[in-house]
N, C-alpha and C positions, 0 to 999 in steps of 0.2 A: 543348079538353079531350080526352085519349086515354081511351077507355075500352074496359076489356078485359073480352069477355064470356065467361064458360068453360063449359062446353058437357060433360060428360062420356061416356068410350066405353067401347070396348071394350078389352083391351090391345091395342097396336102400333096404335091409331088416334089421331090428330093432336088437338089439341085450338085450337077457331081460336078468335080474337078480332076483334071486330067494332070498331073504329075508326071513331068520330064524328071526330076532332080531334086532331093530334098533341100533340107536347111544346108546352108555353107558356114565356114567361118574363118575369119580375116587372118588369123593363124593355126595353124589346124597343129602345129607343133608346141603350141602355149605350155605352162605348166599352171599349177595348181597355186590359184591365189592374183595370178594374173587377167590383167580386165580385156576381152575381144570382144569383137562384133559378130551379131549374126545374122546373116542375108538368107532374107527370099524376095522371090517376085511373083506378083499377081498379075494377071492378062484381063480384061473384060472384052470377050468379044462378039454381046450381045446387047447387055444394056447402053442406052445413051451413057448412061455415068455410073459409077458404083463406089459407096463409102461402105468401110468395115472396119471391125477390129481386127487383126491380124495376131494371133495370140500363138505365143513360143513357150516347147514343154519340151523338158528332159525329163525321161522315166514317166512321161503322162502328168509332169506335175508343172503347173505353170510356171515359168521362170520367166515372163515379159511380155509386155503388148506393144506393139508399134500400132499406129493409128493411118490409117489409110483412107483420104478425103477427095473424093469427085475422082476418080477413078474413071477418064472416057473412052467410049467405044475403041475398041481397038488398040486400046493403048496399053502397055506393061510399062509397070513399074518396081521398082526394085526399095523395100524397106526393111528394117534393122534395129537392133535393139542391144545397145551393152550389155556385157554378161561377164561376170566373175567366175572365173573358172573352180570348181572345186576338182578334189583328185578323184580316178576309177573312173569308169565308161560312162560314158555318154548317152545319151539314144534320143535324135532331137529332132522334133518334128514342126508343124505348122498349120496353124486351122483359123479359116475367117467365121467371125460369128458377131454379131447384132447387124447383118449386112442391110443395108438400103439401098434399091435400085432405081433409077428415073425411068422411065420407057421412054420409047419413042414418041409418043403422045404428049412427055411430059407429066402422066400421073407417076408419084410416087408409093413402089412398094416394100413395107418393110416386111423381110421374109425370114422367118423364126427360125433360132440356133437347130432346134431338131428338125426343120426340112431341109436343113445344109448338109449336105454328104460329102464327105473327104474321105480323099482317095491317098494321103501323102503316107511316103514308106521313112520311116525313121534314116535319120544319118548317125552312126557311129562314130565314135573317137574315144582313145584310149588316154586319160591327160594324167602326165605324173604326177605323184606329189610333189612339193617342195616347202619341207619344212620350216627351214631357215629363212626363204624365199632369198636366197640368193640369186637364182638363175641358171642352179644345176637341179633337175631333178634325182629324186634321191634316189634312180636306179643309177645313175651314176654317181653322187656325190660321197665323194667317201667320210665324208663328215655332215652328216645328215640334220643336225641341228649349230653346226657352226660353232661350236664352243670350245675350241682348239683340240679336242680328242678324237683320235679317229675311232669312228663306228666298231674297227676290228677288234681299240683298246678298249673302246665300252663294254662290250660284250664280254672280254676277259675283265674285267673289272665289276661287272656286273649293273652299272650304268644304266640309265635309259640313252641311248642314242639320237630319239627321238624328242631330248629335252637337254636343254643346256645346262639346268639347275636340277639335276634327277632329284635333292631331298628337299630343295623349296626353302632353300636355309638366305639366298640373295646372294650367294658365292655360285659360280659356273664352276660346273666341273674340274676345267683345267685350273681355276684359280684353288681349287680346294686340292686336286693334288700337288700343286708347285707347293705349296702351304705344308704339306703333308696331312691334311685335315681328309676325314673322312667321309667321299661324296655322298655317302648313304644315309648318315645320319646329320640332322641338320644343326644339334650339339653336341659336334665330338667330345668333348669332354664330361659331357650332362653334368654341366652347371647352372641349367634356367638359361642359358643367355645362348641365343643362337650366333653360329659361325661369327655372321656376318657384322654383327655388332659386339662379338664379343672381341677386348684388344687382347684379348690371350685365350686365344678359345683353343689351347692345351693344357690351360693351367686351372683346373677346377676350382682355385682358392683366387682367382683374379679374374677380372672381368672388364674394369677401368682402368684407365689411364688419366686421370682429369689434366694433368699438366704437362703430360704428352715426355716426361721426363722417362721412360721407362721402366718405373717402379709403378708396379700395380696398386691403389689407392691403398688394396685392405693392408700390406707394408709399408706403404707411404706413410711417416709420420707428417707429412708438409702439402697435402695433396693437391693443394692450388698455388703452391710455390710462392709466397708471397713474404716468404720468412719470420711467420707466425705457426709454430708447430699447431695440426689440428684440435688437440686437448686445450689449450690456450686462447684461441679461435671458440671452442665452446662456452668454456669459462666467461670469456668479455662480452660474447654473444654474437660474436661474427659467422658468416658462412665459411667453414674449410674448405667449399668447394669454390670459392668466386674470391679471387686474389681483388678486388675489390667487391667489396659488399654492397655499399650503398653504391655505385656507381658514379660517384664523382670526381675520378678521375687522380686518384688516391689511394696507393693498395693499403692494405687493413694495416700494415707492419709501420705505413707511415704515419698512419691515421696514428698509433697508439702509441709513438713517439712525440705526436706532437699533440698528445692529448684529446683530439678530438674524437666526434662520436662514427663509428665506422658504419653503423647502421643509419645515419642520417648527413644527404648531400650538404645538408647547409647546417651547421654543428647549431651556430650560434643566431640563425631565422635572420640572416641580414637581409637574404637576398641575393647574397655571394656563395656559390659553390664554396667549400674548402679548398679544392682546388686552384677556383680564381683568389683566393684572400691566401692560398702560400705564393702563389706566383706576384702577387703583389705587395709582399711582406707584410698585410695585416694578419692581427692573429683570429684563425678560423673560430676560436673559442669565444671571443668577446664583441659583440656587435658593435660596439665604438671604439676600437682602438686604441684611439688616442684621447678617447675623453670630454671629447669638443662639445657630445650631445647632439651629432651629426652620426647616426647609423653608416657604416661604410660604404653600404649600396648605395645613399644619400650623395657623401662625398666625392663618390667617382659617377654618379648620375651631374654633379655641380664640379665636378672634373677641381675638388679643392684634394688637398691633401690629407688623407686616413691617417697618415703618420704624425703630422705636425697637427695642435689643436686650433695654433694660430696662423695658419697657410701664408698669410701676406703680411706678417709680423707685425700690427699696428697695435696689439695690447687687448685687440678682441678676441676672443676666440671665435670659429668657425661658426659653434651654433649661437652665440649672442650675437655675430653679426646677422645670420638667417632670420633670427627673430625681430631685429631691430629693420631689417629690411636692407640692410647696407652691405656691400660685394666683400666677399671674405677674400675674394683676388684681387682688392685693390685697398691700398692704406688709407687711400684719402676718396672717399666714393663720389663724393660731391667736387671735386679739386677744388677747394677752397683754402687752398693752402694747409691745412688743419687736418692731424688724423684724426679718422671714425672716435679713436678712445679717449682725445679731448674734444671733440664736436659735440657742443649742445645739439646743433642741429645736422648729423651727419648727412643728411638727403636732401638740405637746403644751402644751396652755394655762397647767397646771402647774408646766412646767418652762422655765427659757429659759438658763440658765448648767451648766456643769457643767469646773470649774476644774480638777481634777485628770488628765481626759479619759479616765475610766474608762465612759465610756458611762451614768454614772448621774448625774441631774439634781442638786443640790447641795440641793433642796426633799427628794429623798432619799436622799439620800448622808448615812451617817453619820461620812464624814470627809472634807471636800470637798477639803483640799491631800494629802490620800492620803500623809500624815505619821505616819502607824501611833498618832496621838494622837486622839479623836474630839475632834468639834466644841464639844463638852457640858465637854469637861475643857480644851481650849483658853480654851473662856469662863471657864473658872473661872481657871486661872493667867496668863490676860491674853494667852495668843498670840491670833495672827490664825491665825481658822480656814480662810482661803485660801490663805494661804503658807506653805509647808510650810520655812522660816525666817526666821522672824518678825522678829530684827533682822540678816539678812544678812552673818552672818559665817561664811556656807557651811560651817557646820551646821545640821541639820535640828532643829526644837524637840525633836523624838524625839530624835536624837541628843545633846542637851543635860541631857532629862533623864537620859539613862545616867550623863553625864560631870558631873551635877550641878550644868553651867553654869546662867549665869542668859540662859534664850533667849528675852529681849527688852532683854537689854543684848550687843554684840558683842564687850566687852570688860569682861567677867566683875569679872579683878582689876584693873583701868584701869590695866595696864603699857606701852598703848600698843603691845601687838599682838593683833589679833583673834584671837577663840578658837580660831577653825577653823586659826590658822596657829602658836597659844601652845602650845608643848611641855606646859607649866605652866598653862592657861586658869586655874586656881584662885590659883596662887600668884604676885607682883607680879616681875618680873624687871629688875631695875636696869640689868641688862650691857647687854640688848636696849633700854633707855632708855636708856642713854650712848650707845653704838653708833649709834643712830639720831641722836642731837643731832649728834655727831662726824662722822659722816657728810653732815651738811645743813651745817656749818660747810664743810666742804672745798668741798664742791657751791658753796656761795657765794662764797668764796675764787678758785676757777678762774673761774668767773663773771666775777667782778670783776676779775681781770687779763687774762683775754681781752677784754673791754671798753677797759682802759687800753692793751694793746697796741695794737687798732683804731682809738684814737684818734690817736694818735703817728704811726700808718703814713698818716693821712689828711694830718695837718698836715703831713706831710714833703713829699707828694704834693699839694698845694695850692700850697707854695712854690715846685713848679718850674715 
């Protein structure tokens, strides 16, 4: 126990302390590297109160302060300060200084480091080292750095004992001789590549392993094992070292089977790894697959099928139905009984026909052959209100009624020429009914002796 007793003067007189015992400390056995406490105690048994710094030195040299506050008459107290032990002696003493005292009166005086006199006598301690910091010090520890070699075999070896990597290579000792590797030098082989990272650091002509296969890369003709020899791999422009290149989940050997590009995740910019478009059966080369004009990333974003153009089989394809607006996963989008691929109007349930191609639905259209006759007055004189000439004699039923024909008969006055061609549609024309018989007689006539010619010219030609 240090105990300091204060004594008060006059100015410019000394103030001593009286010393029972120096500094202590909480393990006086520690070793080197290990954290203790050090104690002293201060006595005041003069001033009403007394604050100071309390300041701790080994070899003279500060190693801590404890702070000591209102310190009263009569009182001791005892303070302390952590300390990291280093190795070799010790010699620890203890000195107060920036002290301030209260008196009795209550004035306060603060009394200067050089009128403080200390009287304390050093404490001693011898602390071992401890290299390794296990908890033997290394006058006993027969393996002074822990690195499985004993100190004895250092020393014949020529080792540092004091270091578990004597050449700084990242290999300890004992692993560099179990290795057979030389602890001294930190490239046994001196091939640039130290110990520690070298995978044959005996073999001066190897130094990697990329595949982990045993064959050192500079013989390795395959060195990322991906079954693309490395000459090949340069050639197409792959890395020999990374059994996939581009990263997507495809070694290069598959990549170049199945055509795509090894240096790029997504061969064909859909949006789909190669990867995902093999495990989905599209092919990683062609960004539409199947043709539809739905990108595949498209198709599996609208969850239709990449493989099939027409997913829901209605006669659309995929991307005419995208553009027309109507579900390539359903046949009939509207249910209006009608596929999408005869719906005039696939998005109106309403409507599904529109005959005239006026853009209005024939549900309502009030003249669906857009024959300037409505639909209402066709039913009544018996046309059809989808064809806008009802018996096809290229006139229009409109045009019939002007001309007064009959427009569901073609041949008004059955002269045997349609209306659309009858100068006369009303009146019966005999000339055009001769004409037309007189005509079919010759047609038959030529007929008929080109026939008898053909025959004649064969039997002649058979005879010979």
């Amino acid at each position: 126990m240090l105990v300091f007793i204060i004594t008060p003067h006059y100015t410019r007189a000394a103030f001593n302390f009286v010393v029972n015992q120096a500094v202590s400390m909480s393990n006086p056995m520690g070793l080197e590297g290990q954290t203790v406490k050090l104690y002293t105690v201060v006595v005041n048994n003069d001033f009403s109160a007394l604050s100071a710094d309390v300041n701790f030195f080994n070899n003279n040299k500060l190693i801590g302060k404890a702070d000591l506050k209102k310190l009263n008459y009569e009182e001791a107290r005892q303070v302390a300060i952590e300390y990291v032990l280093p190795a070799g002696g010790l010699s620890l003493t203890a000195q107060l200084a920036t002290v301030t005292a209260i008196k009795k009166d209550g004035s306060v005086v603060k009394i200067p480091d050089d009128e403080v006199k200390n009287s304390t006598s050093p404490t001693i301690f011898d602390i071992d080292a401890d290299t390794d910091r296990d908890g033997i010090g290394n006058k006993t520890d027969p393996d002074d750095d822990n690195d499985g070699v004993s100190d004895d075999k250092e020393k014949e070896l020529g080792t540092d004992p004091f270091k578990a990597d004597t050449d700084g290579d990242g290999l300890s000792d004992k692993e560099e001789q179990d290795k057979k590797l030389d602890p001294l030098k930190a490239d046994t082989d001196t091939d640039g590549v130290n110990d520690k990272n070298d995978i044959f650091p005996t073999d001066s002509k190897e130094t990697a392993d990329y595949d982990h296969d045993g064959i050192g890369d500079n013989a390795d003709v395959d060195d990322d094992n991906d079954g693309l020899k490395d000459s090949e791999e340069i050639s197409w422009g792959s890395d020999p070292l990374k059994a996939d290149t581009d990263g997507d989940g495809l070694s290069d050997f598959e990549e170049k089977r199945i055509n795509s590009n090894p240096k790029k995740a997504d061969t064909d910019g859909d949006g789909l790894s190669d990867k995902e478009e093999q495990a989905s059966g599209t092919d990683p080369t062609k960004s539409d697959t199947d043709g539809d004009g739905l990108p595949d990333n498209v198709e599996k974003d609208k969850k239709t099928d990449p493989l099939k153009a027409d997913t829901d089989g209605d006669g659309l394809s995929d991307g005419d139905e995208i553009k027309k607006g109507t579900d390539p996963l359903k046949q009939d989008t509207d249910k209006d009984g009608v596929l999408d691929v005869a719906d005039a109007f696939p998005l109106d349930s309403k409507e599904t026909t529109d005959t005239d191609g006026d853009g209005i639905g024939n549900t309502m259209d009030l003249d669906d052959d857009n024959d300037k006759i409505s639909d209402v007055e066709e039913k009544r004189i018996g046309t059809s209100a989808l064809l806008s000439d009802s018996d096809q004699d290229s006139l229009t039923d409109y045009e019939e009624t002007m001309k007064a024909t009959d427009p569901i008969s073609p041949d008004t006055d059955h002269d045997g020429a349609l209306d659309g061609v009858d100068r006369e549609p009303l009146k019966p024309n005999k000339n055009f009914l001769f004409d037309t018989m007189t005509w079919a007689a010759i047609i038959s006539a030529a007929c008929f002796f080109f026939a008898l010619i053909l025959y004649f010219m064969r039997r002649r030609a058979s005879r010979r």
